[in-house]
Residue frames as qw, qx, qy, qz and C-alpha x, y, z in Angstrom:
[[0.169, 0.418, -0.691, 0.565, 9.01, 27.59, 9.13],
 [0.575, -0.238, 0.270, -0.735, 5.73, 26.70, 11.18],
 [0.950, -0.092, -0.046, -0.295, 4.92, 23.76, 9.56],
 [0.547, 0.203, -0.730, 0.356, 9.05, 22.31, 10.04],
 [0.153, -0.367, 0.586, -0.706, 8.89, 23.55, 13.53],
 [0.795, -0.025, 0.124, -0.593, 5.29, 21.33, 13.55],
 [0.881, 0.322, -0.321, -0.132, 6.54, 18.93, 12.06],
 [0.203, 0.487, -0.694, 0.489, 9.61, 18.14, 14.80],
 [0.482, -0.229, 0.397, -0.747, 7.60, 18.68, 17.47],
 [0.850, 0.056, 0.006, -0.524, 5.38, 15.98, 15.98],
 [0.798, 0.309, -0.509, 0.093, 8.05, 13.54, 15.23],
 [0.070, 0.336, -0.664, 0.664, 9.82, 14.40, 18.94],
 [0.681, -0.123, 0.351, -0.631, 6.17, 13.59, 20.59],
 [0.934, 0.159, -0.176, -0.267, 6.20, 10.23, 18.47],
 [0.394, 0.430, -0.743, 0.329, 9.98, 9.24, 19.85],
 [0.301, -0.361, 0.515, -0.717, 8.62, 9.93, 23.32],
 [0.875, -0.141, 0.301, -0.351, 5.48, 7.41, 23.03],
 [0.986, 0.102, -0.130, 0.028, 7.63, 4.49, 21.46],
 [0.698, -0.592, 0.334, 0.225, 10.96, 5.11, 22.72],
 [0.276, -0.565, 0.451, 0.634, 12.40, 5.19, 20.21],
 [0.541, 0.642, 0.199, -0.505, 11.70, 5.38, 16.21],
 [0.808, 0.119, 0.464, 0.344, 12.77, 3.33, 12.95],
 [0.132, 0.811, -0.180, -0.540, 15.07, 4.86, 10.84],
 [0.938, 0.130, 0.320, -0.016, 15.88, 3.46, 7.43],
 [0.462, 0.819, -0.331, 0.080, 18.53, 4.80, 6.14],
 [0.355, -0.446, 0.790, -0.226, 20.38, 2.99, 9.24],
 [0.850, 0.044, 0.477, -0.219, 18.84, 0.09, 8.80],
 [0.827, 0.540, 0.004, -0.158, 20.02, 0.22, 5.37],
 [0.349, 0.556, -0.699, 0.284, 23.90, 0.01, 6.32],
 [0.838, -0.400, 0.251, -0.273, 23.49, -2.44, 8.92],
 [0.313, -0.406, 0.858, -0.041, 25.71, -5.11, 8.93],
 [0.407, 0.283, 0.854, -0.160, 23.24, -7.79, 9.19],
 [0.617, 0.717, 0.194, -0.259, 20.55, -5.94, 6.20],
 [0.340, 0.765, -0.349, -0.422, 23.49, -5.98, 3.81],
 [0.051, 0.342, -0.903, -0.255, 24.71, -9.36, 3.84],
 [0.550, 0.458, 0.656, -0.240, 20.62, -10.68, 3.97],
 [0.405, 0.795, -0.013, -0.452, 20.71, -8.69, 0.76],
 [0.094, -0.693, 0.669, 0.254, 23.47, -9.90, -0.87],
 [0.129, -0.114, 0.954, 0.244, 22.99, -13.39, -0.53],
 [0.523, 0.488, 0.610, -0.340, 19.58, -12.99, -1.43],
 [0.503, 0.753, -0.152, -0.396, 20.27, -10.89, -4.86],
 [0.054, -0.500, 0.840, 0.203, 23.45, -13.53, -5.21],
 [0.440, 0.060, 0.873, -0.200, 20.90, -16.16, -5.30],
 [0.486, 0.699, 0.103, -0.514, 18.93, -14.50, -8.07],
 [0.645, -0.059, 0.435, 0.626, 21.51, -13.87, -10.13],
 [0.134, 0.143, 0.522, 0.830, 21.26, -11.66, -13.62],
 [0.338, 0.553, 0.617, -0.446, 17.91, -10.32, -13.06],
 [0.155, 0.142, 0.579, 0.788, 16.42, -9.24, -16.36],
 [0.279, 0.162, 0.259, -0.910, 13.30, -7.07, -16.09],
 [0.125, 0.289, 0.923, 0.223, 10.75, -9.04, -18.79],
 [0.071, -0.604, -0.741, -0.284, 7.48, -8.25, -18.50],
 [0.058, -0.283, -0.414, 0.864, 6.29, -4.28, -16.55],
 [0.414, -0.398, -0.291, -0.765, 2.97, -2.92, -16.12],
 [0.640, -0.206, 0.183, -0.717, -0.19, -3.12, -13.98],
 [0.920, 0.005, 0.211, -0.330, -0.47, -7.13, -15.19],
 [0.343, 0.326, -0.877, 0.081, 2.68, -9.81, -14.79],
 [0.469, 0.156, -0.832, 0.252, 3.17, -12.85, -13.73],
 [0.485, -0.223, -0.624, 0.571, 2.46, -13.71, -9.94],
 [0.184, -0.152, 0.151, -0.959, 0.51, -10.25, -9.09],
 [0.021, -0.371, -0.923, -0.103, -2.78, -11.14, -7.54],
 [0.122, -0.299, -0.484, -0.813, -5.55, -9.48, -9.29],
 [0.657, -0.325, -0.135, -0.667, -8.77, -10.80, -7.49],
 [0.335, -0.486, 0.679, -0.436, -9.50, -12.82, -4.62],
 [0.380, -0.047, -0.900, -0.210, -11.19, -16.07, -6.40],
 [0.034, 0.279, 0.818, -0.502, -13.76, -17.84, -5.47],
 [0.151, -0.541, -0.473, -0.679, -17.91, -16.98, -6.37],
 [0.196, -0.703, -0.596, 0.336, -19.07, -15.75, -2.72],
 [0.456, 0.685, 0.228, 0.521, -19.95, -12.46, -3.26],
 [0.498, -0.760, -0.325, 0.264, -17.32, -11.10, -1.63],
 [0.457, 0.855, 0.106, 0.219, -15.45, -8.06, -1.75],
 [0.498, -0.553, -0.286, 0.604, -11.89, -6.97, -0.60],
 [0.080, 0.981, 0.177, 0.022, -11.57, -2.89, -0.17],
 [0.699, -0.128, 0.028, 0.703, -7.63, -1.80, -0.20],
 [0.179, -0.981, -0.034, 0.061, -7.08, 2.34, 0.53],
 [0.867, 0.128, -0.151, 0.458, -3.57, 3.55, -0.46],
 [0.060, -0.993, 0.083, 0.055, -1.89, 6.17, 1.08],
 [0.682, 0.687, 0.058, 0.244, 1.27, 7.43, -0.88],
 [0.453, -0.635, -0.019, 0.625, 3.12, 10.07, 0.62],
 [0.474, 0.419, 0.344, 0.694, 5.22, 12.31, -1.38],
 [0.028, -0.123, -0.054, 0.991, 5.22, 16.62, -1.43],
 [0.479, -0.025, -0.160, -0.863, 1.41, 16.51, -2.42],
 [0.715, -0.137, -0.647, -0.228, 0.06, 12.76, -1.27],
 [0.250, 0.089, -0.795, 0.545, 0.73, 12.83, 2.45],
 [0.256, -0.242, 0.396, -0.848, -2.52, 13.76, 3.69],
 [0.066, 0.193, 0.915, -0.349, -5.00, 11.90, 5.81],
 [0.490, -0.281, -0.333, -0.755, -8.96, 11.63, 4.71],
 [0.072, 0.183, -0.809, 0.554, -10.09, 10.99, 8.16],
 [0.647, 0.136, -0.076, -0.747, -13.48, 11.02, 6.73],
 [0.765, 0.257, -0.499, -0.317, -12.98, 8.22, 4.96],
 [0.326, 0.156, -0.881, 0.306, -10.75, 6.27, 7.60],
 [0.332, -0.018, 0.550, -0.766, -13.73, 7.41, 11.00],
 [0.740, 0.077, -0.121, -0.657, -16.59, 6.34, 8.24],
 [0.641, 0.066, -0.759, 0.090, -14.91, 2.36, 7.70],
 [0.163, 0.087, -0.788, 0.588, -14.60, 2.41, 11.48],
 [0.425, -0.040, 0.402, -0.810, -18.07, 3.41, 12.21],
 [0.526, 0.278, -0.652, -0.470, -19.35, 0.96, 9.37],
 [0.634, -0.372, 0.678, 0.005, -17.38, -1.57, 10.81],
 [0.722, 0.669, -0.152, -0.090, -15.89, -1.92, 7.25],
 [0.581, -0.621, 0.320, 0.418, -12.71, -3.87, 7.10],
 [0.464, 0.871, -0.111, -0.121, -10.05, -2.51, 4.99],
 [0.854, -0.001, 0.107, 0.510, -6.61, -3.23, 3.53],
 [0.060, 0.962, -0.263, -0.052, -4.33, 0.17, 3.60],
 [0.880, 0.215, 0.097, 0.412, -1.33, 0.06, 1.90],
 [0.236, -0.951, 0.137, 0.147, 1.10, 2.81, 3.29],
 [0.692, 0.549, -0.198, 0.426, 4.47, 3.94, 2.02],
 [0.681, -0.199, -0.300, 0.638, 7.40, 4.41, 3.79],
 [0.052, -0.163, -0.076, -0.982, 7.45, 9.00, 2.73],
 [0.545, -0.618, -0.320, -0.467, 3.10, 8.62, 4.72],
 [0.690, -0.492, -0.382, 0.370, 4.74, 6.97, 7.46],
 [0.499, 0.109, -0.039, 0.859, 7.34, 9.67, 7.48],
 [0.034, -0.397, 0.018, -0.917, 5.33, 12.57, 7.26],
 [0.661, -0.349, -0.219, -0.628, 2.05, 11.22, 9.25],
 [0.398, 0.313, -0.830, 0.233, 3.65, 9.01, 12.39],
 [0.453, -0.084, 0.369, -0.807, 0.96, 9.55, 14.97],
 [0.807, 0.190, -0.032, -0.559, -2.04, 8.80, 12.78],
 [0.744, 0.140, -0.631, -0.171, -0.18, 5.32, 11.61],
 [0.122, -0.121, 0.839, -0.516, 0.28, 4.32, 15.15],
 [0.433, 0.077, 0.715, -0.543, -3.14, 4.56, 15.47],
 [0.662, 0.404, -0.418, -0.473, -4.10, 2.37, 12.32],
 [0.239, 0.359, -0.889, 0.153, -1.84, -0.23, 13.49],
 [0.256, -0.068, 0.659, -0.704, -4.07, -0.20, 16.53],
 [0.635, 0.194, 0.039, -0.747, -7.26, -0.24, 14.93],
 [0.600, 0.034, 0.799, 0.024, -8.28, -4.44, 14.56],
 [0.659, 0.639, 0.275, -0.288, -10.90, -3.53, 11.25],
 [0.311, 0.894, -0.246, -0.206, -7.41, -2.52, 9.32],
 [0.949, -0.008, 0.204, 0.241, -4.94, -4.68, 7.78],
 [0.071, -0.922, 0.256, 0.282, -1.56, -2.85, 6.97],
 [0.816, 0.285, 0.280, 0.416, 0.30, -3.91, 4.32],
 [0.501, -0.192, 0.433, 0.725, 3.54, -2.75, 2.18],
 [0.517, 0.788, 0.228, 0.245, 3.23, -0.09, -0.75],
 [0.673, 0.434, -0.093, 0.592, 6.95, 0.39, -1.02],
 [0.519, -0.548, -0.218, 0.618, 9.52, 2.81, 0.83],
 [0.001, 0.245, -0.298, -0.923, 9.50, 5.74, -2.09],
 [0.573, 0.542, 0.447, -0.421, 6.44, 4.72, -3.18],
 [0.258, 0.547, -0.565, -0.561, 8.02, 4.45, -6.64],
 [0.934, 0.193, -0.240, -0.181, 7.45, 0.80, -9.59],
 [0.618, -0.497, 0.607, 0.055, 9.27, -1.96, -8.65],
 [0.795, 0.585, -0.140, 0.079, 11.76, -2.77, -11.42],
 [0.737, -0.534, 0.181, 0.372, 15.20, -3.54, -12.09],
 [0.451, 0.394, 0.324, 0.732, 15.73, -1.46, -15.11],
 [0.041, 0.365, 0.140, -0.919, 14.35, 2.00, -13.69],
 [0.052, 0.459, 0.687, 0.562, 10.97, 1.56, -15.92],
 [0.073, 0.134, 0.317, -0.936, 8.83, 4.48, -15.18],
 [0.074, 0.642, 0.713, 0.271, 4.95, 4.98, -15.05],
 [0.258, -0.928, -0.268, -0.001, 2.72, 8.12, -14.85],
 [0.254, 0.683, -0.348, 0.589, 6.60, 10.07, -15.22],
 [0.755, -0.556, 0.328, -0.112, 7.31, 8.09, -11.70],
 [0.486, 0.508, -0.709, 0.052, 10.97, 6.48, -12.46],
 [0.920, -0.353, -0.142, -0.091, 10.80, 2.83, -10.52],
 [0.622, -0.675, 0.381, 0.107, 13.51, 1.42, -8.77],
 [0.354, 0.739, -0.552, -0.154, 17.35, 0.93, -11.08],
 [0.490, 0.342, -0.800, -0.045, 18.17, -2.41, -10.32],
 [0.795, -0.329, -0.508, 0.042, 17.41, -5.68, -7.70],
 [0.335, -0.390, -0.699, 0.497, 19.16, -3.81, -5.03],
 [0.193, -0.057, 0.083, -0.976, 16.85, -0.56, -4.98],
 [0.612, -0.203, -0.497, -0.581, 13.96, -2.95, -5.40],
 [0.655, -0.280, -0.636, 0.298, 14.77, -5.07, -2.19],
 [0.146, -0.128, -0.352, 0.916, 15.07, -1.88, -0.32],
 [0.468, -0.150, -0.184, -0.851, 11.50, -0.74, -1.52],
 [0.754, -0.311, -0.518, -0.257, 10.08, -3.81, -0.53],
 [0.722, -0.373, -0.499, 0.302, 11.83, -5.01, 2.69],
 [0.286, 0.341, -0.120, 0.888, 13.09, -1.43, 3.97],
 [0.652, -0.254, -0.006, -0.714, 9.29, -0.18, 4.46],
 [0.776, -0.291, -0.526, -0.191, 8.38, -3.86, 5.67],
 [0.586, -0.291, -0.536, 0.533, 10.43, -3.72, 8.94],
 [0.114, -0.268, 0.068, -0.954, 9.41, 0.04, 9.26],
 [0.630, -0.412, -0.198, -0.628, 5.75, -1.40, 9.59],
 [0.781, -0.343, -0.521, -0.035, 6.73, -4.26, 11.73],
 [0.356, 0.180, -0.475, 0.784, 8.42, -1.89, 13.88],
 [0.314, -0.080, 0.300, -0.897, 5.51, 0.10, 14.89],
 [0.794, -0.113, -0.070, -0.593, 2.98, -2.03, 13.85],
 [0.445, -0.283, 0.809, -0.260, 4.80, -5.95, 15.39],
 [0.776, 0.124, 0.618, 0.024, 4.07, -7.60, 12.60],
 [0.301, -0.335, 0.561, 0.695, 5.33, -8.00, 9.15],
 [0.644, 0.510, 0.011, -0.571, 3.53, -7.05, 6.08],
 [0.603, -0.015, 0.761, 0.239, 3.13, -10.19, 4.18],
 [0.567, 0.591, 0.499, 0.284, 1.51, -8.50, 0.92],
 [0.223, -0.513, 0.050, 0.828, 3.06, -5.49, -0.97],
 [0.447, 0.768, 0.440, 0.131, 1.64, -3.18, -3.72],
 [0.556, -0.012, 0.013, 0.831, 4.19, -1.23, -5.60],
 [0.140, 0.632, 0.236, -0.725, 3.72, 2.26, -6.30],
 [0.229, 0.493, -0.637, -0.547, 1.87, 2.84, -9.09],
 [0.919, 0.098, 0.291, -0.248, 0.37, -0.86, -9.18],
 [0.823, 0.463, -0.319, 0.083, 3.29, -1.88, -11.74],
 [0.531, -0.554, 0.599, 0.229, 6.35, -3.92, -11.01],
 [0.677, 0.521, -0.410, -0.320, 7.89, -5.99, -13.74],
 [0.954, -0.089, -0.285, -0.031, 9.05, -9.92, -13.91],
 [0.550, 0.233, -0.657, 0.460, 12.75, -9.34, -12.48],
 [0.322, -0.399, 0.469, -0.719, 11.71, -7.04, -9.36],
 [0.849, -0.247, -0.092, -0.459, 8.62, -9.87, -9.01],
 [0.762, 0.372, -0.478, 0.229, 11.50, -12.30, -8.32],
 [0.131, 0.222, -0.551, 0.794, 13.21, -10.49, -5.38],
 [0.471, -0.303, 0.319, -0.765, 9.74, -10.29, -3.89],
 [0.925, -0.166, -0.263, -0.220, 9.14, -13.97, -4.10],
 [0.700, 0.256, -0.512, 0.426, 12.08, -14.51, -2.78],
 [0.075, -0.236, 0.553, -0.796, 11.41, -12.16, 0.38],
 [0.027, -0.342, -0.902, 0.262, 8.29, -14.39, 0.96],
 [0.150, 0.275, 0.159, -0.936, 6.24, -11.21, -0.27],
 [0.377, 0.379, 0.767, 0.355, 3.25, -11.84, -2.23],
 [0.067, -0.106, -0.308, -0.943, 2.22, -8.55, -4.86],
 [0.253, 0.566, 0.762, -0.188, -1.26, -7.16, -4.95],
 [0.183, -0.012, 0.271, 0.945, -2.61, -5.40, -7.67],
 [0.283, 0.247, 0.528, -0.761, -6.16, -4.92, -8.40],
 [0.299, 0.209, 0.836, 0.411, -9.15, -5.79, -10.46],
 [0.078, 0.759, 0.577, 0.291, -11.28, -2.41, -9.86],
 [0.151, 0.080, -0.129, 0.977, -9.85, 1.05, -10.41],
 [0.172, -0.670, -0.582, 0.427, -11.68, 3.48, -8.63],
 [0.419, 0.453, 0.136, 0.775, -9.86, 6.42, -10.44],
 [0.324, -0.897, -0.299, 0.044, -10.16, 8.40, -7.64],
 [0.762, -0.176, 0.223, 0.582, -6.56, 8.98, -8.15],
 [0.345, 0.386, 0.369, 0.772, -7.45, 11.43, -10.89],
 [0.196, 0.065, -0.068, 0.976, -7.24, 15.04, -9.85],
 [0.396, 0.009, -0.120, -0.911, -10.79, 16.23, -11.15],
 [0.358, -0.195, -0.852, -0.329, -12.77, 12.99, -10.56],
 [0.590, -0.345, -0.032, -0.730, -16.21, 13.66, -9.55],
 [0.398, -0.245, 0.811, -0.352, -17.72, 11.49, -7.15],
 [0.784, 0.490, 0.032, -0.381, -20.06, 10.28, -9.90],
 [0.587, 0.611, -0.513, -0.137, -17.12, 9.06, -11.94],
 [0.083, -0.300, 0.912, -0.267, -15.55, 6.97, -8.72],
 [0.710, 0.146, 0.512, -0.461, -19.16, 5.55, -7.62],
 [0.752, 0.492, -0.043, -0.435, -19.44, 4.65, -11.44],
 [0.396, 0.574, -0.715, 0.049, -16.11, 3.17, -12.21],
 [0.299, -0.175, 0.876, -0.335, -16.47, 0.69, -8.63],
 [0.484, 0.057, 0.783, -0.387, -19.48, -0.26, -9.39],
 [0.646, 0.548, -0.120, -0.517, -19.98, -0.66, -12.91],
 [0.254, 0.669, -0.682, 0.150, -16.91, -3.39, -12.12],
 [0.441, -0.336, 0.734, -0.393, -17.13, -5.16, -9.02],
 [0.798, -0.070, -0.568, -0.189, -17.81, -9.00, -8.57],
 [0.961, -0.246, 0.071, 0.106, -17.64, -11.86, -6.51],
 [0.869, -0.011, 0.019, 0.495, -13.96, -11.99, -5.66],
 [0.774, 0.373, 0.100, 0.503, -12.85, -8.49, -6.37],
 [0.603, -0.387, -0.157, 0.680, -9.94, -6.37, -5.29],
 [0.250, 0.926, 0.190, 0.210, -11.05, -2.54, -5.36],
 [0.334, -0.123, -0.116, 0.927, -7.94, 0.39, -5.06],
 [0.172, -0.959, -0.224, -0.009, -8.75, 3.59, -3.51],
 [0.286, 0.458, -0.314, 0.781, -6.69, 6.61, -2.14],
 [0.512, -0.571, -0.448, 0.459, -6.34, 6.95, 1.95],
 [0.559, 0.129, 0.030, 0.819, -4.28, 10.64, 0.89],
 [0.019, -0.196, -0.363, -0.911, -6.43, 13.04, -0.60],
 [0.033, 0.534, 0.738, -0.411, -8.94, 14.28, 1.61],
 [0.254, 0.549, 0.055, -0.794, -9.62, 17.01, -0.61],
 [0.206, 0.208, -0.774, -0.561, -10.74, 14.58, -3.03],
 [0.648, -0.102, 0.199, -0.728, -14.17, 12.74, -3.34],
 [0.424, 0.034, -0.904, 0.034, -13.17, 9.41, -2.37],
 [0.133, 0.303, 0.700, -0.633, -14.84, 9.40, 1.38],
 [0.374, 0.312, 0.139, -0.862, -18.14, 10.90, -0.76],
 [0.651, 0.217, -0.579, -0.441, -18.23, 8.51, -3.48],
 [0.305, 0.208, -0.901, 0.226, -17.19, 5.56, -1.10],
 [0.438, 0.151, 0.539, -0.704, -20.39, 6.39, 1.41],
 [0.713, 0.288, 0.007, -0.639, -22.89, 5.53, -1.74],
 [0.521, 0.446, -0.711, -0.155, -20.35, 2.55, -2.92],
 [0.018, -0.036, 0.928, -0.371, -20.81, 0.68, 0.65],
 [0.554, 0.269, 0.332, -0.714, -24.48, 1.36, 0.78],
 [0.773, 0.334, -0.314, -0.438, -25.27, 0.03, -2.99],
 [0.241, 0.301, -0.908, 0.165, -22.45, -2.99, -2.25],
 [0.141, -0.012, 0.728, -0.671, -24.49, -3.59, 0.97],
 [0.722, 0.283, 0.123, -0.619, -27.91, -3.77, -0.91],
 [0.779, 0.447, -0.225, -0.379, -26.67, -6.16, -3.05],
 [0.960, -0.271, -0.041, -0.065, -26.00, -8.61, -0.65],
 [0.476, 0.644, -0.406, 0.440, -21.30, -7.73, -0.92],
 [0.536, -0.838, -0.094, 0.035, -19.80, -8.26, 1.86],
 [0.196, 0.873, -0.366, 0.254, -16.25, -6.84, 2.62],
 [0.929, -0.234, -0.046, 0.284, -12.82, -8.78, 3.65],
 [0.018, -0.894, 0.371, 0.250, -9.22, -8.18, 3.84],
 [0.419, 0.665, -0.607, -0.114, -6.64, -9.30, 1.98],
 [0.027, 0.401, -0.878, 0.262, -4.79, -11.66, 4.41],
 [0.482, 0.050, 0.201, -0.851, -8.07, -12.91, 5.41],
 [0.784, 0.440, -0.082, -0.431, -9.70, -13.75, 2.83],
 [0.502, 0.528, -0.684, 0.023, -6.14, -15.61, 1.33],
 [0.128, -0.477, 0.827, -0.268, -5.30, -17.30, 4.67],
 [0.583, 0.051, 0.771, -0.253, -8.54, -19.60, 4.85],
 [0.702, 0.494, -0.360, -0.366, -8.42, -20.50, 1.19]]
């Protein structure tokens, strides 16, 4: 009962500074969002799911290019056990002066509205799309990791463009890249996001910080036993009781000896 009663309070203090607060389930009967939908899935046609996993089509993997540069990307999930903040890990980039790419679901925003104001704020951070349920982005309901993805082309346009005007509500600008949950999407969903101008990101160095028991040894090892010139590491923003902020302190340092320097997505892509 404390932490609902906290939790109001915290959402009633976040109405107050913006006046007022995006809600998507409205949004999702709008008028105007259902007939952008429409003719957008009408334009499709028949989607057919093809290809699902981690590596289709159109997903970009790594940032090209031989400089040896690197971009960092930090997801934060949401969900009954993923909502929390490693402010360790977010205060340490900032002192660094490390920029970062954070992909945020629609259930983080929800639970954590404060703290993503002030992300938005923060210049070093790029804010990007990683879905309104955090769930794959399919059109057949493929599941990963016992996560069931979205059931057809319109549950997939709502993951993608749902959360995108969420962020450009609070954060005034649209997210232009989107990373499902999960990292997988398959060829029909990929379709509906080309079609919202979105462009996927997946990644070309797990961190596996993701896993429950992973030592900080096992992250440090896994980043950097990986990395190049060009490539696109996933982390976890969520799990401060995890040793992502610990492993990540010795991963910027060793990066940093060895001459790495650090971009963001949009960045990096725009002056290609």
């Amino acid at each position: 009962m404390i932490r609902i009663f906290f939790l109001v309070l915290l959402n009633a203090a976040c109405a107050h500074l913006w006046g007022q607060s995006f809600n998507p389930e409205q949004e999702k009967s709008a008028p105007g969002y259902l007939q952008e939908k429409k003719k957008t899935l009408a334009r499709l046609g028949n989607l057919k799911p093809g290809k699902f996993g981690e590596v289709v089509p159109g997903v970009i993997q790594k940032l090209g290019g031989s400089g040896k540069i690197v971009a960092l990307t930090f997801d934060a999930c949401g969900g009954p056990t993923g909502s929390g903040y490693d402010k360790e890990l977010i205060d340490y980039l900032k002192h660094e002066k490390i920029p970062a790419t954070l992909f945020i679901s629609g259930r983080w925003i929800e639970k954590n509205p404060l703290i993503f104001k002030q992300l938005c704020d923060e210049p070093l951070f790029e804010i990007e799309n990683h879905g309104l349920t955090h769930r794959p982005l399919t059109v057949a309901g493929e599941a990963m990791y016992k996560i069931t993805g979205t059931k057809d082309g319109s549950q997939a346009y709502d993951e993608i463009e749902l959360n995108a005007r969420q962020i450009q509500f609070y954060s005034h600008r649209k997210p232009k890249y989107f990373r499902p949950g999960t990292a997988t999407a398959d060829e029909g969903a990929m379709a509906i996001a080309n079609a919202l101008g979105v462009s996927v990101v997946g990644f070309s160095v797990l961190s596996n910080d993701a896993l429950v028991l992973a030592s900080k040894e096992l992250i440090k090892t896994s980043v950097l036993n990986k990395v190049c010139p060009g490539a696109i590491i996933i982390m976890h923003m969520n799990h401060p009781e995890r040793n992502s902020f610990e492993a990540l302190q010795e991963i910027i340092s060793i990066l940093k000896s060895q001459g790495f320097q650090f971009t963001t997505i949009e960045k990096f892509l725009k002056r290609k």
